[in-house]
N, C-alpha and C positions, 0 to 999 in steps of 0.2 A: 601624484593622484590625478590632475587633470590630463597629463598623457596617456593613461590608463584607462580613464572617461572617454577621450576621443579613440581609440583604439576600439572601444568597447561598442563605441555607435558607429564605428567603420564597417564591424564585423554584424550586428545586427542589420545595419543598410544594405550588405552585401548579400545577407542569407536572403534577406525578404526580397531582394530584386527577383533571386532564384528563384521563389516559390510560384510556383503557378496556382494554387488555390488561397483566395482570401482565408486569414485565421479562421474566421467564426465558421467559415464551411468544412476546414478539417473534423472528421468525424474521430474518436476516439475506437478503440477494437471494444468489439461486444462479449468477448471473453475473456477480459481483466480478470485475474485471481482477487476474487472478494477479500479472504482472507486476512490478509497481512491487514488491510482497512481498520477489519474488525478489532484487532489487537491494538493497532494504532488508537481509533478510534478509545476504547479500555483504557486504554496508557493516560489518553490525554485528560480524559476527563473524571478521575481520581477525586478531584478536588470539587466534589458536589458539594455544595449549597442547601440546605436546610434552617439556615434561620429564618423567624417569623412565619414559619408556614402555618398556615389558617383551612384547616378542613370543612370551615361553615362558609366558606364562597359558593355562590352558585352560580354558572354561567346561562345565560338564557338561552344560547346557541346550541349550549351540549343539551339541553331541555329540550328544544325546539327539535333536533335530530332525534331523540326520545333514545337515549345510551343506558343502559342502566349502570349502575355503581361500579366504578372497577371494572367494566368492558373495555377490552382491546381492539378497536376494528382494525381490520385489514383492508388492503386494497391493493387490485392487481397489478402486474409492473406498468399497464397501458393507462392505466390511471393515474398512477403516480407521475408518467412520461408525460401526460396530457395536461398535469399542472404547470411542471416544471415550465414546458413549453409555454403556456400561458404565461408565468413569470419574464419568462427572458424577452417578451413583448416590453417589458416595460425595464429594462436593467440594460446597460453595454457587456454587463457578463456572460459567460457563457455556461450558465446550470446546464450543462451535459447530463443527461440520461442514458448510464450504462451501467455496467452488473458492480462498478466500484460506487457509484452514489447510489444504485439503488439497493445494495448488500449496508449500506451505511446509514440511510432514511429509514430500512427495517430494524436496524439497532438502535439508533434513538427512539424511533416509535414503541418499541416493545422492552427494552432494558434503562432507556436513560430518560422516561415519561417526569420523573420527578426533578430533572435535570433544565428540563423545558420546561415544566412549572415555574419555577424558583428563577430561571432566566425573565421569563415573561413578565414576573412582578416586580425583579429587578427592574426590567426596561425602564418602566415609569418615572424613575429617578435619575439616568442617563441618555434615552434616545434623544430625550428634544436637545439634548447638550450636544450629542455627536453627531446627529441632522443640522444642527447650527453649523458648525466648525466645517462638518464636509461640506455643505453650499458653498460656505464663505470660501471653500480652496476649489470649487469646480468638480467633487466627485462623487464619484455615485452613492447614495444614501444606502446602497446593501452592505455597504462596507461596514456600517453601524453592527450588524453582527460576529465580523470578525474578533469583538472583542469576548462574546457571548462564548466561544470556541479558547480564545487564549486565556481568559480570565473565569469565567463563566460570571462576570459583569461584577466581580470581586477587587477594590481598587488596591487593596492589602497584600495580597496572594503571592505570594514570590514561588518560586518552582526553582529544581532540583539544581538547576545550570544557574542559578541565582537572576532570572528572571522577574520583576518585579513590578506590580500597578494594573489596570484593567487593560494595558494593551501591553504589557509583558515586556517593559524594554530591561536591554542590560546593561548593567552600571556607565559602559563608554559609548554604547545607543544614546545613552539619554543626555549626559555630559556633551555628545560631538552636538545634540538637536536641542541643546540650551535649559538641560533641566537639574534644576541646582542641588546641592545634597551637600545637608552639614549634620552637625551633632542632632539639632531640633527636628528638622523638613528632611524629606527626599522626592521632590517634584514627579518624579515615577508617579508617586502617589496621588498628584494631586489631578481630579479629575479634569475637568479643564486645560490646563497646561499640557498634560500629558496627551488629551486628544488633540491639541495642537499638533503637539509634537508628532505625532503618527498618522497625522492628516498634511504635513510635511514631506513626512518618511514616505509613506504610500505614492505620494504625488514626483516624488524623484525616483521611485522602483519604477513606476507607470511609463513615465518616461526616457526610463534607461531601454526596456524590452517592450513596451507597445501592447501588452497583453495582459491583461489583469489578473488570470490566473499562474502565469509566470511572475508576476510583482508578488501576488500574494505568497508564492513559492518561495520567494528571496525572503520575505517579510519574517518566514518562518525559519529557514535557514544560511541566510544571508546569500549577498550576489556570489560571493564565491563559489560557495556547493552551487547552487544554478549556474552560472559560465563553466563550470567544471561538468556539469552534467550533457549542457549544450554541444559541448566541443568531444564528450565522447559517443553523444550521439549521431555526431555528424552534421553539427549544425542545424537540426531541427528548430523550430521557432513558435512551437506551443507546447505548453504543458503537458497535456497527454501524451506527447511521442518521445518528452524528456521526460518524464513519467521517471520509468525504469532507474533510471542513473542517478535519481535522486535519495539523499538518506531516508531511510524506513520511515520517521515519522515524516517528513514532508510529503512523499506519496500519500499519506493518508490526510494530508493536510484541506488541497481543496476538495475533497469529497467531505469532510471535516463540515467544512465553511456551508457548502449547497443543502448537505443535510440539516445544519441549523438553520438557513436560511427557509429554509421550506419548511420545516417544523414551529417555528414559529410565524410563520404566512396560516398556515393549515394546523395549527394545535385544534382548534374545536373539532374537525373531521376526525380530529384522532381521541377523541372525549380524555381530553388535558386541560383541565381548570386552571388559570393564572392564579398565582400566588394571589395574595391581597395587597396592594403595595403597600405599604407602611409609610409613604410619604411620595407626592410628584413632584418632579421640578419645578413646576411653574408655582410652588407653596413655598417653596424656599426664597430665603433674600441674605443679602451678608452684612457684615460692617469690621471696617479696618480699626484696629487700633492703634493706639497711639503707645502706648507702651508695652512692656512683657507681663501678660496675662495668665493664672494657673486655670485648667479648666473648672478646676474645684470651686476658684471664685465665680465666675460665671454660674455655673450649677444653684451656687447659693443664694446667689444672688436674684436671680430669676425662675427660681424651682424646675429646674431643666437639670434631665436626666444626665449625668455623666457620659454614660454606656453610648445614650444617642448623639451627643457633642461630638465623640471618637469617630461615630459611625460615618457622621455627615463630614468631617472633616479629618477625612484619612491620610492629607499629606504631612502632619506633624506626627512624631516617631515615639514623644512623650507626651505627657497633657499639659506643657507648656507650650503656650505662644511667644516665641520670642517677638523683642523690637529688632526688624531691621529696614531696610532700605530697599524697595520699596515694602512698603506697610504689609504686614501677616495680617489676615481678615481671618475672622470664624464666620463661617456657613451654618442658618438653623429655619426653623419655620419663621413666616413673617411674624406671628405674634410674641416669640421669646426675643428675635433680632430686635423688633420695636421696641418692647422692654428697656434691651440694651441700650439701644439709641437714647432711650428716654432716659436712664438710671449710667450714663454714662461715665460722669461724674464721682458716684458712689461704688462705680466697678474700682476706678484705680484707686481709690482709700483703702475701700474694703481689701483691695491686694495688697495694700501697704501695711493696714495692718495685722494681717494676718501672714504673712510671708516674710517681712520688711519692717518688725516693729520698732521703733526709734527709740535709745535707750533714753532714760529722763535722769537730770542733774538735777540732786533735792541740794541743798546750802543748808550746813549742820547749823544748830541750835547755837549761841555763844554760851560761852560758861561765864557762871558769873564770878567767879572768883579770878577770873583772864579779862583784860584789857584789849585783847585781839582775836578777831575768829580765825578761825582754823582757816588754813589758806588750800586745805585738801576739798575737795568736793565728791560726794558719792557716787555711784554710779549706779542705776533699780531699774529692775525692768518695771513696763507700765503695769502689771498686774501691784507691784509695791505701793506704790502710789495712785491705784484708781479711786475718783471719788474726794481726792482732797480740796479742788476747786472746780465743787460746783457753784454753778449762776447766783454771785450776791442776789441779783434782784428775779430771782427766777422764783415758782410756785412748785413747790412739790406734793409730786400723785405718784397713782400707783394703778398699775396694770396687771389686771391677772389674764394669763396667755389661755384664750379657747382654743376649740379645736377647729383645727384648721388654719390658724395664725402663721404667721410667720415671721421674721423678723422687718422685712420690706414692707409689709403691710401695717406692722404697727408703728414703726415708722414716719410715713405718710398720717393715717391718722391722728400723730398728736403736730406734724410741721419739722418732724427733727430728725438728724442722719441716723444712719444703720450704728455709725462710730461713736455717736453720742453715746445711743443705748448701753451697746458693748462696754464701751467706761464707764457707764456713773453704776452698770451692774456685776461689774468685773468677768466680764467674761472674754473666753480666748478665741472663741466662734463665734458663729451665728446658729448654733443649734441652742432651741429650746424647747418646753413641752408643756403640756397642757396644764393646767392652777398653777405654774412660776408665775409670781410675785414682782414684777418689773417695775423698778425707781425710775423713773420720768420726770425731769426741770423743765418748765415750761415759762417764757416772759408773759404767757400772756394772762391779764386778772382771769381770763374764762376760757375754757379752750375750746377751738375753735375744730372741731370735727371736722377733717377731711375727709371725704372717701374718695375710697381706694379705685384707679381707675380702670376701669373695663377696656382688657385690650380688644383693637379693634377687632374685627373675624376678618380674615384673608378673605377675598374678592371670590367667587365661585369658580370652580375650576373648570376649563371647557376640556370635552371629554370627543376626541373624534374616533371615526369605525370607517376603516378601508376599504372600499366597494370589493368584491371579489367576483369570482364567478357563477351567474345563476342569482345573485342580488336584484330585488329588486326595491322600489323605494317601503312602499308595504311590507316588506318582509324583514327590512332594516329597524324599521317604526315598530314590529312586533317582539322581536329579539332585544330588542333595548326598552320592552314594557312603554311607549310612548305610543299615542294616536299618531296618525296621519299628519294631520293637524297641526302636534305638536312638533312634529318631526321638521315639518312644512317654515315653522317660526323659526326654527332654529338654525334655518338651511333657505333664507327669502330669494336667495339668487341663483337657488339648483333646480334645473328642469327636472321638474320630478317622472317624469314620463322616458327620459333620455339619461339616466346617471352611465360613466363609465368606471370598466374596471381597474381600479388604482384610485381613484376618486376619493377625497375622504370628506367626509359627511360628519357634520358635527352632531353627537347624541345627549350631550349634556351641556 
């Protein structure tokens, strides 16, 4: 392998000595067949995205531009060239402007609008996680889209070639770059890790060829088909001129990539509302456990959705958290996490008794005509025997379940476990329902009313807006419904007279 490494940077050293023109000034031909793009483009992104879509968003940008409902604008190719251009002012990429991205920018704008919707309200849940991870490796934050294109920001997603997770790695990708997979996990999935992992991978493609659009070429179809394509180009050393020699879909790959990248830079000029996210990063928080957890219990325990436990924590395969080494965490908003923190304790009971119930040895009665008891002992589940010792010195009440109760809550109100309840009322859940009649031991002569505690509200979410081009600070303040003023507080160290473009401006 590593003779094959040095071989490989011998042969790129050699080509690039030959080149007489810097990469980023090779021009690409202006008469690329569209075509094959378009197909490609079709192929790749089959796998649209429609949950949670929300039709009552409103964008104040697409208002401000005055779009009507379901309009398509258009814009000419010099238009479109004269964004791009603007973008690669602030990127090491090279958005190329020719009839393969801009045959590809017209297909997302016009056929795959709802595609970039559902991307854009995804972001909210993944960008600050993959702007973290690529800082922390030195690379350029546009790569944050590449997932948007392999996944369509889906961490679940597997494809045809058994491709799996938001950045599509396969089963010995992800194994060689340390992502583990057993009966429970498959780290593929897990988002974090996984954008480690391909913020690794990218930074060793980068490094092998020099050229990011050749990295991203490999990323797609591994180094091989690319040195395979190189060598029968004739040693070419950019993308475009290795184009031709590469498989069908990788040619359509980084037109792929530029097209999303710019569709979501420019959604509002294209009158495309973002999704609504259903949740951002920065609302989320985790916590490790300490033993194997069903999500079921969790759910019950903190009245948290199933469906959204799954969603936020896609790298478990079942709704079991296994214990292992190091600690499986669950991922949720901070006010169910904090629950959890808080009712920690009654999480692994309640999985104990509900999953794990301990069978109970009752000691038979003696006969009285026998001199000796029975030397056999029974064996009863806790349903047999619930209810036979309760509290000598305890006080018994009784609760009738309103609406909206729950088990945790009533609970807390009388000072006693979720497990109590369940036994002294025989039950094999925690579901119950409104007028049940619940048996309650209490030591104390009076009971002592707890209420129930108000989880705290997460911290306000700061919301920021990317300067572009033709922004000015008034017109930021109007689009985001704030004063000047307001804009002003929220931003005490931005010349407001001098913003530039890339800038981001915090609006919330």
């Amino acid at each position: 392998m590593i003779k094959w490494a040095s071989l490989l940077l011998l042969f790129f050293t050699t080509a690039l000595a030959q080149s007489q023109k810097p990469a980023h000034l090779v021009r690409p031909s202006d008469t690329l067949d569209p075509n094959p793009f378009v197909n490609t483009v079709q192929q790749s992104l089959n796998l649209f995205y429609a949950d949670y879509a929300n039709t009552n968003t409103y964008d104040s940008i697409i208002s401000a531009l005055n779009y009507a409902p379901g309009q398509i604008p258009t814009f000419s190719d010099s238009v479109i060239c004269a964004r791009l251009s603007k973008m690669n002012e602030l990127t090491p990429f090279h958005l190329d402007c020719n009839q393969a991205t801009l045959s590809t920018i017209k297909f997302f704008a016009a056929q795959r609008r709802g595609f970039i919707r559902v991307a854009l309200g995804r972001s909210a849940l993944y960008f600050d996680l993959f702007e973290e991870k690529l800082t922390e490796y030195g690379l350029p934050l546009e790569l944050r889209f590449l997932s948007v294109i392999e996944s369509g920001l889906r961490p679940q997603v597997k494809s045809r070639a058994g491709a799996l997770g938001l950045w599509q790695f396969m089963y010995k990708t992800g194994l060689y770059f340390g992502l583990d997979e057993n009966s429970y996990i498959d780290e593929r999935m897990d988002p974090e890790k996984a954008t480690d992992a391909a913020c690794r991978y990218l930074k060793q493609l980068y490094g092998i060829y020099g050229d990011w659009n050749l990295a991203l070429a490999a990323y797609n179809a591994g180094p091989g088909n690319v040195n395979h394509a190189i060598r029968k180009s004739g040693g070419k050393t950019t993308y475009w001129e290795v184009r031709p020699f590469l498989p069908a879909e990788t040619q359509g790959y980084v037109p792929n990539f530029i097209a999303a990248a710019y569709m979501m830079t420019y959604h509002a000029e294209y009158n495309i509302i973002p999704m609504e996210a259903k949740i951002h990063n920065a609302q989320l928080d985790t916590m490790c456990v300490k033993s194997g957890i069903h999500m079921q219990t969790i759910s019950k325990l903190v009245d948290w959705e199933l469906t959204e436990i799954q969603s936020l924590n896609p790298v478990y395969k079942t709704t079991y958290i296994p214990k292992m080494t190091p600690a499986r965490c669950v991922t949720g908003p901070m006010d169910k996490i904090g629950l959890l923190v808080s009712f920690e304790d009654s999480l692994y009971k309640l999985e104990e008794a509900i999953y794990n119930p301990k069978p109970i040895i009752i000691t038979p009665v003696v006969n009285q005509d026998t001199t000796q008891k029975d030397s056999l002992a029974v064996i009863a589940s806790p349903a047999d025997t619930l209810q036979t010792n309760p509290p000598s010195t305890a006080n018994l009440m009784y609760h009738k379940v309103k609406s909206g109760e729950n088990m945790r809550q009533i609970a807390l109100r009388y000072n006693v476990s979720i497990e109590q309840l369940m036994e002294w009322n025989a039950l094999r859940t925690t579901n119950i329902y409104v007028g049940q009649k619940l048996t309650i031991y209490t030591n104390q002569a009076q009971v002592q009313v707890t209420p129930v505690p108000t989880p705290t509200p997460p911290p306000p979410v700061k919301k920021y807006y990317t300067v572009r081009p033709g922004d000015t600070f008034g017109k930021i303040a109007q689009r985001n419904n704030l004063t000047q003023a307001q804009l002003q507080r929220l931003n005490p160290g931005v010349k407001v007279n001098s913003i530039d473009i890339g800038q981001r401006i915090r609006i919330k």
